[in-house]
Structure formats: C-alpha cells, structure tokens
RODO-2510 file (C-alpha; in nm, 4 decimals, decimal comma):
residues 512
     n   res          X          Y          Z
     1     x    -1,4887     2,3785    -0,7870
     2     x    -1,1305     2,5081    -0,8312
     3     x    -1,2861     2,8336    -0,8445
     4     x    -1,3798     2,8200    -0,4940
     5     x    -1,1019     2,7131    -0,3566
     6     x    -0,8406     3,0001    -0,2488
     7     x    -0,5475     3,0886    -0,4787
     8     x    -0,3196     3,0043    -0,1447
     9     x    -0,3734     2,6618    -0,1369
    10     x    -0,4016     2,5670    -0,5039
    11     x    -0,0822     2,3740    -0,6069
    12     x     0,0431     2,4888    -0,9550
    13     x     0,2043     2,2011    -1,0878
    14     x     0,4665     2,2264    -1,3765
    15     x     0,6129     1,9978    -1,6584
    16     x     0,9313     1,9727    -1,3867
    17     x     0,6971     1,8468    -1,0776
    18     x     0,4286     1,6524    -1,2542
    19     x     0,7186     1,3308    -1,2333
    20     x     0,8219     1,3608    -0,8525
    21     x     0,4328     1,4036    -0,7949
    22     x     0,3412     1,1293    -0,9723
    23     x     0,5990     0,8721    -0,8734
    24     x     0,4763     0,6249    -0,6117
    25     x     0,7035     0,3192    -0,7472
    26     x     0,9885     0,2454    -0,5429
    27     x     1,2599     0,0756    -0,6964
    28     x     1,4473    -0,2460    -0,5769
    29     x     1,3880    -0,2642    -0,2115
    30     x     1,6801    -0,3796    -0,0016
    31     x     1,5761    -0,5133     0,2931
    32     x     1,7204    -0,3374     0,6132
    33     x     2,0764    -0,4958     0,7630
    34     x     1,9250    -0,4617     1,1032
    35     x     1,5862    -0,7206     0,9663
    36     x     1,8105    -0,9364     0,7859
    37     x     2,0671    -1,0092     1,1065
    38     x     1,7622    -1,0328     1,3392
    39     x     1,5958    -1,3054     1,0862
    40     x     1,9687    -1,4533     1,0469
    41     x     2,0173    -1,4945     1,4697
    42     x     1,6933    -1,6237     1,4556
    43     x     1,7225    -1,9194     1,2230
    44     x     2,0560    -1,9671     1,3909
    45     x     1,9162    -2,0097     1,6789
    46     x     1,6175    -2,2456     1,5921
    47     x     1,8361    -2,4888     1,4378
    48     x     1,6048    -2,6463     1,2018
    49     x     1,7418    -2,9487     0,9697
    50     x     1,5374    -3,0313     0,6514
    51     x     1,4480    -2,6323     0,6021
    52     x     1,3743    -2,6480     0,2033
    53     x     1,1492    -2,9416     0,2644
    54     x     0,9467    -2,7524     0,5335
    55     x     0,9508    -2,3959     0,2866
    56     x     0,8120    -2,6161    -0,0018
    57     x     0,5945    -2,7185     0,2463
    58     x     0,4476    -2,4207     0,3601
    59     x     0,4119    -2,2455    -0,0408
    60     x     0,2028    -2,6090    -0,1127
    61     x     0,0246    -2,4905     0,2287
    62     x    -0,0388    -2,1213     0,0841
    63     x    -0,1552    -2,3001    -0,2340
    64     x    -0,4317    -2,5181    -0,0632
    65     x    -0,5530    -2,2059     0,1361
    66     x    -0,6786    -2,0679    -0,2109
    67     x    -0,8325    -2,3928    -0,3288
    68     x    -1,0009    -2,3470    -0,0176
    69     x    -1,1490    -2,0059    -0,0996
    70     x    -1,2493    -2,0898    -0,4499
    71     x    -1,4545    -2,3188    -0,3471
    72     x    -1,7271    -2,0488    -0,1891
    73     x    -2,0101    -2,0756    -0,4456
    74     x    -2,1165    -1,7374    -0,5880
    75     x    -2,4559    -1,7436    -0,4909
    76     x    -2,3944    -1,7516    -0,1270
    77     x    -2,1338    -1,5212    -0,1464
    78     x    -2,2978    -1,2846    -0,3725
    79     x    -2,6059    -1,2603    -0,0908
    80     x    -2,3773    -1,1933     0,2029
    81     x    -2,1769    -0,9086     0,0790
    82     x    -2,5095    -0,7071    -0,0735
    83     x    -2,6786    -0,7538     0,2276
    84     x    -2,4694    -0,8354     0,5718
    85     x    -2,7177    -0,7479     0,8216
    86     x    -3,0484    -0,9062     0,6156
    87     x    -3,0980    -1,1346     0,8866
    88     x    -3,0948    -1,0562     1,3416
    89     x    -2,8709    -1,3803     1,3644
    90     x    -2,5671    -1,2391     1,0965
    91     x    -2,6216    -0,9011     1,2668
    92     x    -2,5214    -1,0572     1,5851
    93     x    -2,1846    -1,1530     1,4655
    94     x    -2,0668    -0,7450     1,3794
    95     x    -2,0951    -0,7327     1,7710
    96     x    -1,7341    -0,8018     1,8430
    97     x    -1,8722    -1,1296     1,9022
    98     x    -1,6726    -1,3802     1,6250
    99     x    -1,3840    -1,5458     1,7776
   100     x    -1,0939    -1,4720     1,4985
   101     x    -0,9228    -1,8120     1,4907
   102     x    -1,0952    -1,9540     1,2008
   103     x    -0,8378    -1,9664     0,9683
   104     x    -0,7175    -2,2136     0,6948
   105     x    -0,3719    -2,2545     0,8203
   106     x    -0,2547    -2,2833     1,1853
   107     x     0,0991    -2,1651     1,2161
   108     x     0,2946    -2,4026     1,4506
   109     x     0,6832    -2,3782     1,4807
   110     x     0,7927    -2,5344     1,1497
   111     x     0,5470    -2,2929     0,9752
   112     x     0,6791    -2,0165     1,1341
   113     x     1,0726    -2,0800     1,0907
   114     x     0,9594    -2,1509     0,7342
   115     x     0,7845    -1,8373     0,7080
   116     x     1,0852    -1,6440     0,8792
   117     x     1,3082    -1,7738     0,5859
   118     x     1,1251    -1,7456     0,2839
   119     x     0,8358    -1,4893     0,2782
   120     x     0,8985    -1,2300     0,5701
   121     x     1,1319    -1,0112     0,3658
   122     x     0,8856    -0,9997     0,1030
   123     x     0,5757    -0,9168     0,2639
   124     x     0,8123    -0,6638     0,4557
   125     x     0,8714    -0,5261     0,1263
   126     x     0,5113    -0,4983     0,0137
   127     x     0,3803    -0,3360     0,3478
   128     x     0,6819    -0,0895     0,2747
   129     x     0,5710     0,0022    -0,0583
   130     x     0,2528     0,0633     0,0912
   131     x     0,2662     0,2483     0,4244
   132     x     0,5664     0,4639     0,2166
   133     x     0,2355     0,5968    -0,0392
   134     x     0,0151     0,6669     0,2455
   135     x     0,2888     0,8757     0,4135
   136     x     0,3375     1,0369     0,0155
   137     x    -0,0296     1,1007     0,0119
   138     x    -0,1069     1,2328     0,3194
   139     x     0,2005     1,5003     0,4311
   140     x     0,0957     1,5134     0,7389
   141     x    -0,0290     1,2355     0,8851
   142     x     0,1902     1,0620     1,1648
   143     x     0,0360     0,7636     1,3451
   144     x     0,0888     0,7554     1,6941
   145     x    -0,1536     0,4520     1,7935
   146     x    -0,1318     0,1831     1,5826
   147     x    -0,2774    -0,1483     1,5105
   148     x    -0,1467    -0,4513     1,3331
   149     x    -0,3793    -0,7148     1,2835
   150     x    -0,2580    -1,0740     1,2027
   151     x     0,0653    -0,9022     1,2995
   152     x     0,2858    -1,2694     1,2542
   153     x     0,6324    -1,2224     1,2841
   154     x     0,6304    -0,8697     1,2365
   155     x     0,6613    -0,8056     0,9085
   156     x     0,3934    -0,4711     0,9078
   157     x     0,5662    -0,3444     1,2439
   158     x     0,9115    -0,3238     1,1139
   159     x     0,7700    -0,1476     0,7901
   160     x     0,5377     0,0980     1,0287
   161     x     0,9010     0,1308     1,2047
   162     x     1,0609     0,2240     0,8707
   163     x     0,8340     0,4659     0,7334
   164     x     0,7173     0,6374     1,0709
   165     x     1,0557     0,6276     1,2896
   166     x     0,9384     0,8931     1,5552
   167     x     0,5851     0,9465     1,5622
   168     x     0,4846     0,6090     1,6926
   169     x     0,4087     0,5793     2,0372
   170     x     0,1889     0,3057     2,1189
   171     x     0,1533    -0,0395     1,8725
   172     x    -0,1805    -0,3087     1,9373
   173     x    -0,0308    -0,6624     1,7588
   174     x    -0,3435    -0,9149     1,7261
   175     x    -0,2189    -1,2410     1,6432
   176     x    -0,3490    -1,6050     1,7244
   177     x    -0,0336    -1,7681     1,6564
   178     x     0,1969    -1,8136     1,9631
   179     x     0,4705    -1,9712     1,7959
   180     x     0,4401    -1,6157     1,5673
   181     x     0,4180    -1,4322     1,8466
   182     x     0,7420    -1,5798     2,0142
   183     x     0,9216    -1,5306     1,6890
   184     x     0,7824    -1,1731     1,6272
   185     x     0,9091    -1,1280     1,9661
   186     x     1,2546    -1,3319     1,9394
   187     x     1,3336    -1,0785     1,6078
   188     x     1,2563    -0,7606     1,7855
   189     x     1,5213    -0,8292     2,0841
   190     x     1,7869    -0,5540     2,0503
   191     x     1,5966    -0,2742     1,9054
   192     x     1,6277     0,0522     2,0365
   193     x     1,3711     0,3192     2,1098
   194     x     1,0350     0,0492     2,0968
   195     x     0,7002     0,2258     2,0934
   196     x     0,4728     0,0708     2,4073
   197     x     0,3949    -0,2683     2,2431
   198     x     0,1013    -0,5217     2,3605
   199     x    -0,0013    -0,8576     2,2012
   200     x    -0,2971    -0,9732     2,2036
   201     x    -0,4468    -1,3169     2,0604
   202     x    -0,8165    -1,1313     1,9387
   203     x    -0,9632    -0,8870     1,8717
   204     x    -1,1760    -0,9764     2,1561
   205     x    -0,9248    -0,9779     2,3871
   206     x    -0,8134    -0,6452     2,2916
   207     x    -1,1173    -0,4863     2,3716
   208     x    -1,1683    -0,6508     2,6948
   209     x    -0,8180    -0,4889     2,7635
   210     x    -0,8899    -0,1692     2,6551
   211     x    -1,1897     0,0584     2,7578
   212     x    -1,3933     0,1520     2,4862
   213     x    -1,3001     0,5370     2,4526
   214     x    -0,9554     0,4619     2,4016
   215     x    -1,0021     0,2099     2,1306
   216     x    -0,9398     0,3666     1,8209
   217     x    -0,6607     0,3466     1,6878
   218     x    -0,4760     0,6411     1,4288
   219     x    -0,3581     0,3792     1,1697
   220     x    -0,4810     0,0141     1,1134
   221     x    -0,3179    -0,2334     0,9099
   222     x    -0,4231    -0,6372     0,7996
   223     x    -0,1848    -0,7525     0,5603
   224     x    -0,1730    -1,0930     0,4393
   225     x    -0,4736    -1,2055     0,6555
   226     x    -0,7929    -1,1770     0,4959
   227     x    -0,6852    -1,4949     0,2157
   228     x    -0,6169    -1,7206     0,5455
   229     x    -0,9855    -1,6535     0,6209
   230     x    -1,1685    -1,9546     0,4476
   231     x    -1,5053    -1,7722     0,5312
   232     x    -1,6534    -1,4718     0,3754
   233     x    -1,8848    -1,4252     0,6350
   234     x    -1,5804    -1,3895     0,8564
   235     x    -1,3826    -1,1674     0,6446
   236     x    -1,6590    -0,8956     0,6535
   237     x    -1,6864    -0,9452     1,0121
   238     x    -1,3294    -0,9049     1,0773
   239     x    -1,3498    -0,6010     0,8831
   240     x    -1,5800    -0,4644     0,9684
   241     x    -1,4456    -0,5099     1,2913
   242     x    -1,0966    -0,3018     1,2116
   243     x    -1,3241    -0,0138     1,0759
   244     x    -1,4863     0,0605     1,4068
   245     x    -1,1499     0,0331     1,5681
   246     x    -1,0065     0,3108     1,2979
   247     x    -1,0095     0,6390     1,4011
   248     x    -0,8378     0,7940     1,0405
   249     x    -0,6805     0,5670     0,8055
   250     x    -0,7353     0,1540     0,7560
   251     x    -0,4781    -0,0150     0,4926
   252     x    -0,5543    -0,4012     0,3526
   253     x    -0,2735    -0,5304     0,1767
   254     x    -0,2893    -0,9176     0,0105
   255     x    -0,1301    -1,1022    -0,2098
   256     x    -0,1428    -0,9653    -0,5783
   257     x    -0,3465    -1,2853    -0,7164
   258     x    -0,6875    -1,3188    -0,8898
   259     x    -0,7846    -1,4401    -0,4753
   260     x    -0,6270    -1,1777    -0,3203
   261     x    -0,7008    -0,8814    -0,5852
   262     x    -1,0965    -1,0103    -0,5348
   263     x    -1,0848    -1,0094    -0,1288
   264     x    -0,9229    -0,6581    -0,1569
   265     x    -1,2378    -0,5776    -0,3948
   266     x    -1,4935    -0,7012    -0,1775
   267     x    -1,3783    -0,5710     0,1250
   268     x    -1,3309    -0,2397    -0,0620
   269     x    -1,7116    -0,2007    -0,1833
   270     x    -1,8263    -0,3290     0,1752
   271     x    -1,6959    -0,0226     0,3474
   272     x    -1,8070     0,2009     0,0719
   273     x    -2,1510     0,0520     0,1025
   274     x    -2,1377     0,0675     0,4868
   275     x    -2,0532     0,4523     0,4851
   276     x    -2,3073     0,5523     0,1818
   277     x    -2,6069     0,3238     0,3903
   278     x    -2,4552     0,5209     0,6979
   279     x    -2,4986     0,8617     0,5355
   280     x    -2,8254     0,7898     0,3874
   281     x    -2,9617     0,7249     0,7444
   282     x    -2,7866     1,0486     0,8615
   283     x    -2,9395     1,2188     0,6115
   284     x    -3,3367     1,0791     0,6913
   285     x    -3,2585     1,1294     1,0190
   286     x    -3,1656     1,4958     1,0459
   287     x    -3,4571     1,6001     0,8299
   288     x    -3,7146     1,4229     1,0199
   289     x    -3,5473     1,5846     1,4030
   290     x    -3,6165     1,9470     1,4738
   291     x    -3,4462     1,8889     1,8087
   292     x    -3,1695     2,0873     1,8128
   293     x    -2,9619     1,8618     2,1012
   294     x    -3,0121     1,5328     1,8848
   295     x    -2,8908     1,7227     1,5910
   296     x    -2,5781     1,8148     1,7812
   297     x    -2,5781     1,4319     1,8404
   298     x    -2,5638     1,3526     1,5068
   299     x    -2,3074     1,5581     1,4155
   300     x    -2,0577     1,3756     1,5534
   301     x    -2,1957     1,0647     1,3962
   302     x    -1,8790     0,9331     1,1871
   303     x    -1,9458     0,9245     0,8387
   304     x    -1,7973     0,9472     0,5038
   305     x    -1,4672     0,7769     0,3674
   306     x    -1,2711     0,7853     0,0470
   307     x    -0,9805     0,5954    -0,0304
   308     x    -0,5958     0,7049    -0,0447
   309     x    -0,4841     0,4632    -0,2495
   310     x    -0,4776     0,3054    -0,5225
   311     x    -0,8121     0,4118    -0,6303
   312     x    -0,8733     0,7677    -0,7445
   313     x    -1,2519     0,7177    -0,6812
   314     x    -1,5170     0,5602    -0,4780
   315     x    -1,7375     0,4637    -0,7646
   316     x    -1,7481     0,0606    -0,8779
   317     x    -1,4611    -0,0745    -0,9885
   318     x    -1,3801    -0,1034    -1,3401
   319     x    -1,1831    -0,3812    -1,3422
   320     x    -1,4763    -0,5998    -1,2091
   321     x    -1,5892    -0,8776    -1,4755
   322     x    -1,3319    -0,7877    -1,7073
   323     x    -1,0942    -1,0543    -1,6847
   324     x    -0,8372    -0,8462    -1,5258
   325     x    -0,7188    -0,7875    -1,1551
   326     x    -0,5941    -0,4913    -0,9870
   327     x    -0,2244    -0,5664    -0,8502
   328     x     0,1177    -0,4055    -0,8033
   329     x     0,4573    -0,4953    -0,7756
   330     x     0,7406    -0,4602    -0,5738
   331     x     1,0860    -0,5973    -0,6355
   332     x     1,3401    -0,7102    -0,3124
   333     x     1,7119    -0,8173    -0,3448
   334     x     1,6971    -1,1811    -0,1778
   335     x     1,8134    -1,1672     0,1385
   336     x     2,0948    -1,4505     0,2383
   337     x     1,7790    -1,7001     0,4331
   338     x     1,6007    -1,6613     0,0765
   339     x     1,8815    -1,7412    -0,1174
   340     x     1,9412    -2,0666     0,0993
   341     x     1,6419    -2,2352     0,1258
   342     x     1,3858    -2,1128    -0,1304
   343     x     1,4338    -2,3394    -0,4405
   344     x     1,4228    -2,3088    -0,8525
   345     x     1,3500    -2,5244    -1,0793
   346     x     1,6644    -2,6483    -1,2705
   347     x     1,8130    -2,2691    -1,2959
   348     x     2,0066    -2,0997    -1,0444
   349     x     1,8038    -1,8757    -0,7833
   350     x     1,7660    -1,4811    -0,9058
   351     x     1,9173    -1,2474    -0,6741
   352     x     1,6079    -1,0300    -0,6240
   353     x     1,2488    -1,1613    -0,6724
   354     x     0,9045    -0,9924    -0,7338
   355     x     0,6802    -0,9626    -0,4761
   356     x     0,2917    -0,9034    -0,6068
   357     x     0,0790    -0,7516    -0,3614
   358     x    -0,2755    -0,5777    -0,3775
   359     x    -0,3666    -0,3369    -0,0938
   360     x    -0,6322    -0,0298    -0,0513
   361     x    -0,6067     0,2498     0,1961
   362     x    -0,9047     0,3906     0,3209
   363     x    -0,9785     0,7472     0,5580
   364     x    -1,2572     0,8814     0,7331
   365     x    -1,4460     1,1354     0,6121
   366     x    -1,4703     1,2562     0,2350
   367     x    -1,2303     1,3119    -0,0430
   368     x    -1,1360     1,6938    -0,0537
   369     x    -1,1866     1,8874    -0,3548
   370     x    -0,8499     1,9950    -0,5389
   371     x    -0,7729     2,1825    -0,8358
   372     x    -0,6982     1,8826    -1,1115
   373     x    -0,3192     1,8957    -1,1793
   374     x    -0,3785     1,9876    -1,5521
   375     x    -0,5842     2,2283    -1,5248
   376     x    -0,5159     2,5670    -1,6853
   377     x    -0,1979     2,3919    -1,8912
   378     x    -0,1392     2,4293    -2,2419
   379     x     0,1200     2,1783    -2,3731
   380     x     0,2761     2,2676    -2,6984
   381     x     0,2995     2,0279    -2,9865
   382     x     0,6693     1,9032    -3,1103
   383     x     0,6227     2,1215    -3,4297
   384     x     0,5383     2,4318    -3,1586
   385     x     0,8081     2,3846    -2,9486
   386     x     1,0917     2,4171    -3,2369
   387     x     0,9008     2,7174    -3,3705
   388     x     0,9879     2,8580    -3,0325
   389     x     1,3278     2,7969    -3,0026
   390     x     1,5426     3,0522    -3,0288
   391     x     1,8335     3,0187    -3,3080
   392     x     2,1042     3,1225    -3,0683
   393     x     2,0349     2,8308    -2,8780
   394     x     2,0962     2,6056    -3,1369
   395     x     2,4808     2,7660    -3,1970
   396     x     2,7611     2,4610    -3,0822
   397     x     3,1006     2,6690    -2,9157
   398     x     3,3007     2,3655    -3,0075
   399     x     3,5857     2,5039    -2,8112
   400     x     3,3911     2,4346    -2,5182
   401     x     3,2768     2,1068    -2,6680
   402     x     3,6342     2,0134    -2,6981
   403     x     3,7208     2,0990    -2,3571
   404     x     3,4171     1,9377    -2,2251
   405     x     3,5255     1,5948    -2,4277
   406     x     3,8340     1,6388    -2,2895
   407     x     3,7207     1,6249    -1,9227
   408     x     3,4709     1,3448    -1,9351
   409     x     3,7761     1,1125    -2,0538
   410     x     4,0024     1,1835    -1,8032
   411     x     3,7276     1,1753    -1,5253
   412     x     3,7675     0,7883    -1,3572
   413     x     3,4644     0,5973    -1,3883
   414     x     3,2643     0,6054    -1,0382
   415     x     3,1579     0,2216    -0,9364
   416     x     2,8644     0,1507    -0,7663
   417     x     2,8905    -0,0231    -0,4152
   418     x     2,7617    -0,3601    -0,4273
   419     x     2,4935    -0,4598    -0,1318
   420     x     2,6590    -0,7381     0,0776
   421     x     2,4470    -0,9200     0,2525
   422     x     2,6597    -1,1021     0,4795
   423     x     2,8083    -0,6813     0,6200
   424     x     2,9162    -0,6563     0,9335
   425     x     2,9077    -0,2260     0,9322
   426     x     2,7224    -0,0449     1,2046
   427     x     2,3728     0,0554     1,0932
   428     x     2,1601     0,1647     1,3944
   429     x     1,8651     0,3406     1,4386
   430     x     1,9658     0,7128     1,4034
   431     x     2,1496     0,6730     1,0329
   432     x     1,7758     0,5430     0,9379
   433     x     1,6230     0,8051     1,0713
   434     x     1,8073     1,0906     0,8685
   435     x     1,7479     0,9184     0,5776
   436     x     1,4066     0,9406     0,6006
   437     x     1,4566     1,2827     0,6842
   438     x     1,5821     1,3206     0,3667
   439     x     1,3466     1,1117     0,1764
   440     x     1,0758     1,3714     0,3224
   441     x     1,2297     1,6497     0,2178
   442     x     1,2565     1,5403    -0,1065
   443     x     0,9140     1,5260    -0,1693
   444     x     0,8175     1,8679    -0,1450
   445     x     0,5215     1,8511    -0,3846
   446     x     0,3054     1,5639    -0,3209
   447     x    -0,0032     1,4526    -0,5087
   448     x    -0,3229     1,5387    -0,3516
   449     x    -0,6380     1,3570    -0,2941
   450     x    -0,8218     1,5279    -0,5387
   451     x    -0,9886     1,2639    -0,8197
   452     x    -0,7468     1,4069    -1,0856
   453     x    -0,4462     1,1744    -1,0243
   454     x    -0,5320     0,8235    -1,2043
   455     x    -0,3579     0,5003    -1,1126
   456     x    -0,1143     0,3081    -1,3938
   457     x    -0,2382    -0,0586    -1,3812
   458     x    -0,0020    -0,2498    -1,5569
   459     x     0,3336    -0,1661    -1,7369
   460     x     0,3427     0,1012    -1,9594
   461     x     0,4343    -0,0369    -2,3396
   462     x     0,6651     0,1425    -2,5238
   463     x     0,6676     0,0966    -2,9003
   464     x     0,9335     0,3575    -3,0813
   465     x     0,8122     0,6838    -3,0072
   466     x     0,4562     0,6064    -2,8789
   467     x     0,3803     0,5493    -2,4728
   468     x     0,0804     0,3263    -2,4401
   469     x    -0,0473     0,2471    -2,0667
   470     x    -0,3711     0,1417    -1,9090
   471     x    -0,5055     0,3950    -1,6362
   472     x    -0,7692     0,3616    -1,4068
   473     x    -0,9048     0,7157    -1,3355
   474     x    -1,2139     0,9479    -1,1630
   475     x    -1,4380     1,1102    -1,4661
   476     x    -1,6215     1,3501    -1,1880
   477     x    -1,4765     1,6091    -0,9940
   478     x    -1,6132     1,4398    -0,6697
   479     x    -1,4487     1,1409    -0,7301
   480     x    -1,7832     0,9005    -0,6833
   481     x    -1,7252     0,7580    -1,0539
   482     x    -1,4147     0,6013    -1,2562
   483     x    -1,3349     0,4176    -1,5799
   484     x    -1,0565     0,2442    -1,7021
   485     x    -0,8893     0,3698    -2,0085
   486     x    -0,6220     0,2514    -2,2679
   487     x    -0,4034     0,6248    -2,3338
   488     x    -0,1155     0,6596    -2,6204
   489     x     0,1257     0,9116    -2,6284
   490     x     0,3451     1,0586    -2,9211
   491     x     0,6216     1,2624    -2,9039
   492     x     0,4812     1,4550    -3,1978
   493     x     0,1665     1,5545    -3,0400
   494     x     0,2649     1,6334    -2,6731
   495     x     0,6089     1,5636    -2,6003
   496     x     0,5660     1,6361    -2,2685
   497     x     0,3252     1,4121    -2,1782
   498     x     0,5212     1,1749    -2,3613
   499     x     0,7946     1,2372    -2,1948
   500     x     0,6409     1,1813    -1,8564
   501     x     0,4956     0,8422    -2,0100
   502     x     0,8452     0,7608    -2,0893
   503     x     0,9593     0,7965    -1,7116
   504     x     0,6494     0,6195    -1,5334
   505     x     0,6075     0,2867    -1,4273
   506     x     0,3859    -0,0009    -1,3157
   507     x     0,1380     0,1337    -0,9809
   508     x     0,2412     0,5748    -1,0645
   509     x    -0,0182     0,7941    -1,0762
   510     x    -0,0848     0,9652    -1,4113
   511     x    -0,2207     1,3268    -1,4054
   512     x    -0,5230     1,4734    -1,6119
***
C-alpha cells in the first residue's frame, strides 16, 4: 500500500526523528499554579476539620466500589456484552432512555472536599497525559464542542483547557453530583477567557436542552466514571450513549487497575463490535438497493472507527486471558493539599506520586493507510558502522581538548529552579498559552495512524548492553490484527535500534 500512496505525503523518518516521533511519555507533571491556588482558596474556604479522616474515608469508599464490580458473575456479563440488543426490552434502554444516576458512590460535600484534596491533581494529571497524545496524534485536530461526562470537579476541563487553550468554544459538563458541580464551579471563579459552559445533571437532560442536529459534539471525554457504574448493563448503555453524541473523537480514561484496565477493554471491543455489525448491515444493504436516492442515503450512514491510542489495531486484544493488564503511568509532584492530608504508613509522604491510569481514544471512520516508519531502512550492524568510519575522524587535536577542559572548569555550575508550591509569581493565561505554542512547534514530525507504530506496555529492562521491552503491535497493514511480543536489542546487532530502546519508556510507541 505505500506504493499507492503519493511520494508528497509519505513521511521519511530518520535515526534522528524516530525518538521525538515515538515519545508520548511525559515526564513529571507539575500541576498548574493557577489549579493548585484555585484548589487551595477552595479548601480554605470550606473549612473542613477532621480532613485525613474523611480522605481515608473516601480511598476505603473507592475500594468498596470495586468489590462491588467484582462481584458481576461472568456468565451474565459474558451474555450482555456479545449480544446487547438480543432481547426488545435491553434494546429499549440504548434509547437515551437510562437515567445515569446509578452509581456506587454518591458524592455529598465531605466526598467532594475530600476528593478536591487528594485525587483531583492526579486525575488532572492522567487526563493531561492523555488529551496531550491525542493532540500528538492527530496534528490537526482542535475541538471546538466539547463534552465532559461525569465532569466532577473539573478535573478533564482544566486538562481540555491545558492542551487546547484557543480552539474551544463551547464545553457540555454532565454531572449528577451538585455538591461537584458547586465545587467544579467554586474552582473555576477567576479564570479568564471561559469557553460557553453548561451543566447538566444527564445525559437526558442534555438532550432535552439541545435539539438533536446540534448534538454532537467534536471531542468526548468520561474519565474516571465507568468503575462508579456498579452495572454492566449500564456501562454499555452509557456508552453507547457518548458514541452517538461523538461526532470525531471519544476518549475513556480509568483507573490503571485489573477493574479499570477490564472496563476500558470491554467498552473498547463493544464499539468495535458496534461499528463492524454496523458495516456489515451497510454492506447487505447497498447490494440488495438499486435505488440510487437510498444509496445516497446510505452514504452518509456513519460507519467505521479505529482507535488513536494506545492500540495500534482494532483486532482482539492480546493481553486478554493472559494474566496481564494494559495500563500506563503518569508521575505528579504533590501538590501542597496532597502533601497535607493524604497519609503514609510509618514513612514520610514522597513528594511526587504515581498516578496509574488506563484510557483508549477512539475516531470515526477508518484507520488511514501510511507508509510503516521502517520501511525502506537499512540499519548497519556495530561491526559495519566502524568499518565506515573514516580514520580522520578518529584523530584527538589535544590542543583543543586542552582548551576545551579548560573552559568547562571555569564555567559555574547552572542550578536548577526548584518548584515552590506555596509561589506567589504571576502566571496567567497568556504565558500558558505560548508555551504550548512552543510545545507544538516542537513536534514537527508526529507519528501517524498507520498500524506500524506499536505501543511499549511495561518498562523497558535494561540488562548491560541488551534493551528488552514488551510491545503490543499491528501484524497487518490494515491494522484489524495485533500480537504482543517480547523484543531484545543489542548494541552489537543494531545499535540504533538499541539506542532508541535505550531512550524509551513505559506507554512510547516503538516503530517497525
């Protein structure tokens, strides 16, 4: 296929850009001064006594949600997700019809000044690393409509905020909660240059708001909502729900446990299923009609999706009944509320903590064919690459060596700044804004959609001069099948691979 495709629009990737392509990893997040004074005024404000005790509280909360869950038995949820619409009275309930406020855990104001303290930062962080891949993945994409489902405090919005400052115009929060909602509202107070915001308290209520052609929505995000939902029955409806409401790109993001890695799955080979049973029907039906006006008809019928990330396929994943579970991390320098009230056990509290997430990003239509980064490449063998050198390269001036010496020691030694949390400098909106300017520009060769990136799973081990990392990765050009693979890689045979290896990390993408 990379025949066909026009010499113009092929990118030629070298040694140099195979690393800036593949890196997707950020590295410790620091949370932005104008979240952590909003969270700060807001605790202030709330004046809570006993706030460890109601944290603890709310993680032993979190912790009886997935007891909860387990306790679905496999047979029953094994028949709803192979076969959702088997039956006229579960068909009923994809109708907009479910009321979303079956959930495990109703947030009431303790919850919520808990949550404020001890897990918005993080979740921030993980709908950060997120939303910053899609934008890496797709150049130009630039939500303008929006919707945040199970929005809470906020936590998605000031990340959409982050990673799209400009583009977004109009933002949809669905949340039950009121006592979120007043604190969502309580931590935006101050911000400049808002997108049109509405909240709503369902997604029922939404569409009773809004007529049905203006619906759709460019980017839809659910994070940390789907484990809350004790019901799978509910969890397909609710997302099945979101998909009609996308109009390009749907991201899921959950918490990177055996739980949250499985809803993530599920959900994930739901919509697949949805959109190959959709084409299938597309398919009968356009080569029983000869009517040209109901073909035109089904032409626009929506159909197709692949997914952005983290998957480089749409085929089954291979992670399923091996033992193993498909999560990231992202790490987040504790923010002052964090450092006050979260509590360890007998040693002093970290300064930065780990926040494990899993997530999948899903857009209409299906995944383009590109030229597989590798191909054409010959990559020379360490015994190759000093045959090639060239002896005169290999000469030391040691004047210049000398002189060279000479400088470094009388250079002073540049210190880092250190990240205060309790800073009182001016950060507003605009010195934000050019850095993510800058961050874009940057990244002038992205990785493509093609199926020739693979994912790294877990950490890469490195063991003297061999790179050993677990990839999950497409083995067809279309991208409808992947495996999972175990790859080494010596400096002897391929330094530059090896090289490369050396460099990535935990959640990059690995070319072949």
């Amino acid at each position: 296929m990379a025949s066909l495709i026009p010499e113009t629009t092929q990118k030629i990737f070298t040694a140099e850009t195979l690393r800036s392509a593949a890196k997707q990893s950020e590295g410790c997040l620091i949370v932005p001064v104008r979240l952590r004074r909003a969270i700060k005024r807001y605790l202030r404000e709330q004046e809570e006594p006993h706030m460890k005790r109601k944290v603890l509280r709310l993680s032993e909360s979190f912790n009886a949600i997935k007891g909860v869950n387990l306790t679905l038995t496999e047979s029953t949820s094994k028949e709803l997700f192979e076969d959702p619409l088997k039956s006229l009275e579960q068909s009923k309930r994809w109708k907009i019809k479910s009321a979303y406020g079956d959930i495990g855990l109703k947030y009431r104001d303790d919850e919520t000044i808990a949550y404020v303290a001890s897990r918005m930062p993080a979740v921030y962080s993980a709908c950060y690393r997120v939303l910053c891949e899609v934008r890496r993945r797709l150049p130009g994409f630039s939500p303008a409509k929006v919707l945040d489902f199970g929005a809470g405090t906020g936590s998605a919005f000031w990340a959409l905020r982050e990673v799209w400052p400009r583009s977004l115009e109009k933002v949809n929060l669905v949340e039950p909660s009121q006592s979120m909602q007043r604190a969502g509202q309580s931590l935006m107070q101050g911000l400049k240059d808002l997108p049109l915001i509405h909240s709503y308290n369902s997604i029922q209520a939404l569409n009773k708001d809004i007529s049905k052609s203006e619906r759709e929505h460019d980017l839809v995000i659910a994070s940390y909502v789907l484990g809350e939902v004790p019901s799978l029955q509910d969890r397909i409806t609710i997302v099945r729900q979101l998909w009609d409401l996308t109009r390009d790109v749907l991201v899921l993001v959950e918490p990177g446990t055996p739980q949250g890695s499985s809803i993530i799955s599920q959900m994930r080979s739901h919509i697949l299923w949805m959109e190959k049973r959709k084409s299938r029907k597309y398919e009968a039906r356009k080569s029983k009609d000869t009517n040209k006006e109901t073909s035109k008809d089904l032409v626009t019928l929506r159909s197709g999706v692949h997914i952005v990330a983290p998957c480089p396929h749409e085929g089954r994943c291979p992670l399923e009944n091996s033992g193993k579970y498909c999560h990231f991390v992202q790490r987040l320098q504790r923010t002052t509320s964090q450092r006050a009230y979260k509590r360890s056990k007998s040693e002093p509290l970290r300064g930065f903590e780990d926040e494990k997430f899993s997530f999948v990003a899903f857009r209409r239509g299906e995944r383009p064919r590109e030229r597989w980064p590798l191909d054409g490449m010959k990559f020379d063998t360490l015994k190759e690459q000093h045959a090639k050198r060239n002896p005169e390269d290999l000469e030391i001036d040691y004047e210049d060596l000398l002189r060279l010496q000479a400088e470094a020691e009388v250079e002073p030694c540049k210190k880092e700044d250190l990240v205060n949390y309790e800073s009182d400098e001016v950060q507003d909106d605009t010195v934000d804004s050019d850095k993510d300017q800058e961050k874009g520009e940057e990244e002038t060769i992205p990785a493509d959609l093609g199926g020739g990136w693979g994912r790294i799973i877990f950490s890469p081990v490195r063991r003297g001069r061999q790179v050993a990392m677990d990839v999950c990765r497409s083995i067809k050009r279309d991208g409808s099948e992947g495996s999972f693979q175990h790859l080494v890689f010596t400096r002897s045979k391929n330094p530059t691979l090896h090289r490369l290896a050396k460099k990535s990390l935990w959640g990059d993408l690995w070319p072949f």
